[in-house]
N, C-alpha and C positions, 0 to 999 in steps of 0.2 A: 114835657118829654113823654108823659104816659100818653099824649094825645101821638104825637107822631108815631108811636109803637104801634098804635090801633090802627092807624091808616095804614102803616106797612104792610100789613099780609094782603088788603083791602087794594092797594096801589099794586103789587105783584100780581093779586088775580087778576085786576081790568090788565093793564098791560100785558101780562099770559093773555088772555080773551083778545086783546089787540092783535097780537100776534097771531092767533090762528083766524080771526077773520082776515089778516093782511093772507095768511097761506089761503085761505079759500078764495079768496081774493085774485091771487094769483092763478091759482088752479083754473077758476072759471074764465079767467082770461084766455090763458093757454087755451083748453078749451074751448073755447069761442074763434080763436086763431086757425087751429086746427078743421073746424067744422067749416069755416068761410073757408079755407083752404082747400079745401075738399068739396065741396058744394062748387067752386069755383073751376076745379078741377072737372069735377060731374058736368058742367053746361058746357066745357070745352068739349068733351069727352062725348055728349052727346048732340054738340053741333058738328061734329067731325063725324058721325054714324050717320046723324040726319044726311049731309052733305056725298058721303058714300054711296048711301041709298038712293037719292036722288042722281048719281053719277050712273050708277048701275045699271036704275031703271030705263035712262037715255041709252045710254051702252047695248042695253038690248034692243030697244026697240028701231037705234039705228043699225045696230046688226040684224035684224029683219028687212029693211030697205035696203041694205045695200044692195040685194040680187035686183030690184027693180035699177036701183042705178044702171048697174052691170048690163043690164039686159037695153037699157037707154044708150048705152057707150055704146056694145056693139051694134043698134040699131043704126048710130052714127058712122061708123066706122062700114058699115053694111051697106049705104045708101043707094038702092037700085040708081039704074042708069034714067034719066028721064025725071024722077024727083024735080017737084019746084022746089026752087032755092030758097023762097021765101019760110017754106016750110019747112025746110030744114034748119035755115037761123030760128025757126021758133022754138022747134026743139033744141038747139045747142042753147038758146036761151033759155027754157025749162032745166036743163040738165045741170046749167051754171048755177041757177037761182037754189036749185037742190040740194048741189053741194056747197053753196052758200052755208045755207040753212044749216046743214050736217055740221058745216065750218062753227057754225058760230054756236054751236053744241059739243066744240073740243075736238069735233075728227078730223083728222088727218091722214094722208097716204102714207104709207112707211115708201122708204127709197130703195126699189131692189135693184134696179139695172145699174150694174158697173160697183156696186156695193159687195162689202167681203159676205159671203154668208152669214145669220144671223138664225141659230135654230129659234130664238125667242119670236125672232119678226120673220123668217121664211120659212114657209116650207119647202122641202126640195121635191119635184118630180120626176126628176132626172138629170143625167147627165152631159154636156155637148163637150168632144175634143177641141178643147181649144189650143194653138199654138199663141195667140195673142193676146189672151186674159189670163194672170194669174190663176193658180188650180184654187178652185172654193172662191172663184168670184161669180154673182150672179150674173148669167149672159143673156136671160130671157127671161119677160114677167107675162105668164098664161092667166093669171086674175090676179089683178091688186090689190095689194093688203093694207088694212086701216087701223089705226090707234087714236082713243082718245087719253090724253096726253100721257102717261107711261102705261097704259091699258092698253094690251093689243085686242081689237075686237073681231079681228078675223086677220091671218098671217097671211102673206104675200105667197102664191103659188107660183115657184121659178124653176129655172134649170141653172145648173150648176157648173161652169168650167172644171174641164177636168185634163188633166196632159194627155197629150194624145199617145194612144199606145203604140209601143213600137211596132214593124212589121219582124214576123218571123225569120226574115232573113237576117237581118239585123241582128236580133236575139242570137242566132245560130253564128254568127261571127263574131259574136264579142268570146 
């Protein structure tokens, strides 16, 4: 009996001493959960900046080409009289190949002709009377506008239906 008294306080302190290695124990777990959690979070967090950055820097530098595009459409659209044919498929071939290339770097036309107005994706230049477009529908695209996929990189430049006004007489008799 005098022996089991002496282990008693001896068995209380290892067991106390268990118990706080089991709590640090825990703690470093936590801990350790928390920081993988967060480090995990961190490489999301900077593949999604990376990934931006690299959207960006396309973004710009396809918004710098698009004026040569532009200036290749209306060359198309321009063809003096007399032009060989052949030379001109070679350009509507370049022009294709181009916006190929653009294509497979996310750009896209925005849609303005017959489209409700969109201040995100048009800009308006003006107005035309319309009596057969709804008012605030685009009725004419003067340069097309592009987005790479919810990024507008340059807004569609249109004119905007608008109701026709009435004429003065009219006015004066209602």
């Amino acid at each position: 009996m005098g022996q089991e008294t002496d282990d008693a306080p001896r068995t209380a302190s290892l067991e106390a001493k268990i118990a706080e290695l089991e709590a640090a124990l825990a703690e470093s777990r936590d801990r350790h959960m928390r920081l993988a959690a967060d480090f995990d979070n961190y490489k999301k967090r900077a593949r999604q900046e990376q990934l931006e950055t690299i959207q960006h820097a396309s973004a710009e530098l396809i918004g710098r080409l698009l004026p040569a595009l532009d200036d290749l459409h209306k060359a198309l659209e321009n063809k003096p009289p007399g032009t060989d044919e052949s030379w001109i498929k070679g350009l509507e071939l370049s022009v294709r190949k181009l916006e190929e290339a653009l294509g497979a770097h996310g750009l896209e036309p925005i849609q303005a002709v017959g489209a409700h107005f969109d201040p995100k994706l048009h800009e308006a230049i003006g107005h035309e009377e319309s009596a057969e477009q709804p008012e605030d529908t685009v009725v004419s695209e003067l340069r097309r506008g592009y987005r790479i996929r919810d990024r507008v990189v340059r807004p569609a430049l249109v004119r905007v239906a608008r109701r026709p006004s009435l004429p003065s007489s009219e006015i004066e008799s209602r």
